[in-house]
Biotite code that builds the C-alpha atoms (Angstrom):
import biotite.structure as struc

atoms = struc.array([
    struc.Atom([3.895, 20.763, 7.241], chain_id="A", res_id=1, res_name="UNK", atom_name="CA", element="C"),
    struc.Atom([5.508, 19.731, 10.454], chain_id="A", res_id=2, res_name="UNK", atom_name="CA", element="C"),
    struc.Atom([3.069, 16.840, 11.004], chain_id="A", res_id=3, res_name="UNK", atom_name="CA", element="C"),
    struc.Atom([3.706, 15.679, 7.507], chain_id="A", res_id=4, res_name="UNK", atom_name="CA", element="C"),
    struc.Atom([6.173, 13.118, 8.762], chain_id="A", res_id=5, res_name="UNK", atom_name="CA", element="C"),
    struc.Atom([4.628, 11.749, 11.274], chain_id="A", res_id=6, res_name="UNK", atom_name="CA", element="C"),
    struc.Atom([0.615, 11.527, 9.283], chain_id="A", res_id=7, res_name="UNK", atom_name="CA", element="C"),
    struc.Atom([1.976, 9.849, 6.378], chain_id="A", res_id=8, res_name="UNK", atom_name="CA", element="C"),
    struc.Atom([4.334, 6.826, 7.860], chain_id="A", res_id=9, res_name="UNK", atom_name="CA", element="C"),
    struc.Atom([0.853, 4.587, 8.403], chain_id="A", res_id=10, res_name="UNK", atom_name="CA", element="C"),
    struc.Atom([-1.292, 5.706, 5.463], chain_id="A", res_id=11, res_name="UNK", atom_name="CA", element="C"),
    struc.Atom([2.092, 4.884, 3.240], chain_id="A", res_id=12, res_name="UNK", atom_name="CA", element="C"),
    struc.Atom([2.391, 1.546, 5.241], chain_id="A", res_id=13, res_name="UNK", atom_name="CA", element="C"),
    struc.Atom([-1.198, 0.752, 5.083], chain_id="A", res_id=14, res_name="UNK", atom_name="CA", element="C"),
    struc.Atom([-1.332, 1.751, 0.685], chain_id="A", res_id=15, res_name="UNK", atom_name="CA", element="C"),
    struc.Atom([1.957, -0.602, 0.370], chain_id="A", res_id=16, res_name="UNK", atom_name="CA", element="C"),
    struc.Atom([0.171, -3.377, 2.545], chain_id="A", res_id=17, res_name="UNK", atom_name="CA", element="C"),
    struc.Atom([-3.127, -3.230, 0.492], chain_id="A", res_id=18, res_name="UNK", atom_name="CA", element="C"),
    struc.Atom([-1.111, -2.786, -2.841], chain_id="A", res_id=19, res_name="UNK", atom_name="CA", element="C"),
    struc.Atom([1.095, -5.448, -1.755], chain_id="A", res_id=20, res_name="UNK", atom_name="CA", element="C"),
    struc.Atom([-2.193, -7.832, -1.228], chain_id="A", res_id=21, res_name="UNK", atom_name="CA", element="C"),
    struc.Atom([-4.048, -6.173, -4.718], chain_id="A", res_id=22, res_name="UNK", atom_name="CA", element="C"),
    struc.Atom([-0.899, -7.525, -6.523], chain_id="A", res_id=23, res_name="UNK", atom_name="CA", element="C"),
    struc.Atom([-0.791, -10.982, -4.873], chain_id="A", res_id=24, res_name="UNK", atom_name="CA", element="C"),
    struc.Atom([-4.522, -11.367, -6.132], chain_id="A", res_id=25, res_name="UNK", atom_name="CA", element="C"),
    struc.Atom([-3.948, -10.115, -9.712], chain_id="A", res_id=26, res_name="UNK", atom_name="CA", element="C"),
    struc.Atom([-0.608, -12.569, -9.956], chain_id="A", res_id=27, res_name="UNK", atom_name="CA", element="C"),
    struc.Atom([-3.037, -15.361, -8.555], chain_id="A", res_id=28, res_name="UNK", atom_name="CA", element="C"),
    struc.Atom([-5.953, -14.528, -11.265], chain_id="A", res_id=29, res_name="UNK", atom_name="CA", element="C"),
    struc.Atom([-2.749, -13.922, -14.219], chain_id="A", res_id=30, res_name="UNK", atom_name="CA", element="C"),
    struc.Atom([-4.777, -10.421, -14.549], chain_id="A", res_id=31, res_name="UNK", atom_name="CA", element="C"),
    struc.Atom([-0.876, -9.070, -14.960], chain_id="A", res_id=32, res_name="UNK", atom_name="CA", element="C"),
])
């Protein structure tokens, strides 16, 4: 658990950037 920190600050960054980008595309095509 000590590495826990330090592991997940990019994957979180990258699943807000691509979630981020997946709702920008479903706005643009009214999907939601």
């Amino acid at each position: 658990m000590t590495n826990m920190d330090s592991s997940a600050t990019m994957p979180l960054a990258e699943w807000l950037g691509y979630n981020t980008a997946t709702l920008a595309a479903l706005r643009e095509q009214r999907v939601i």
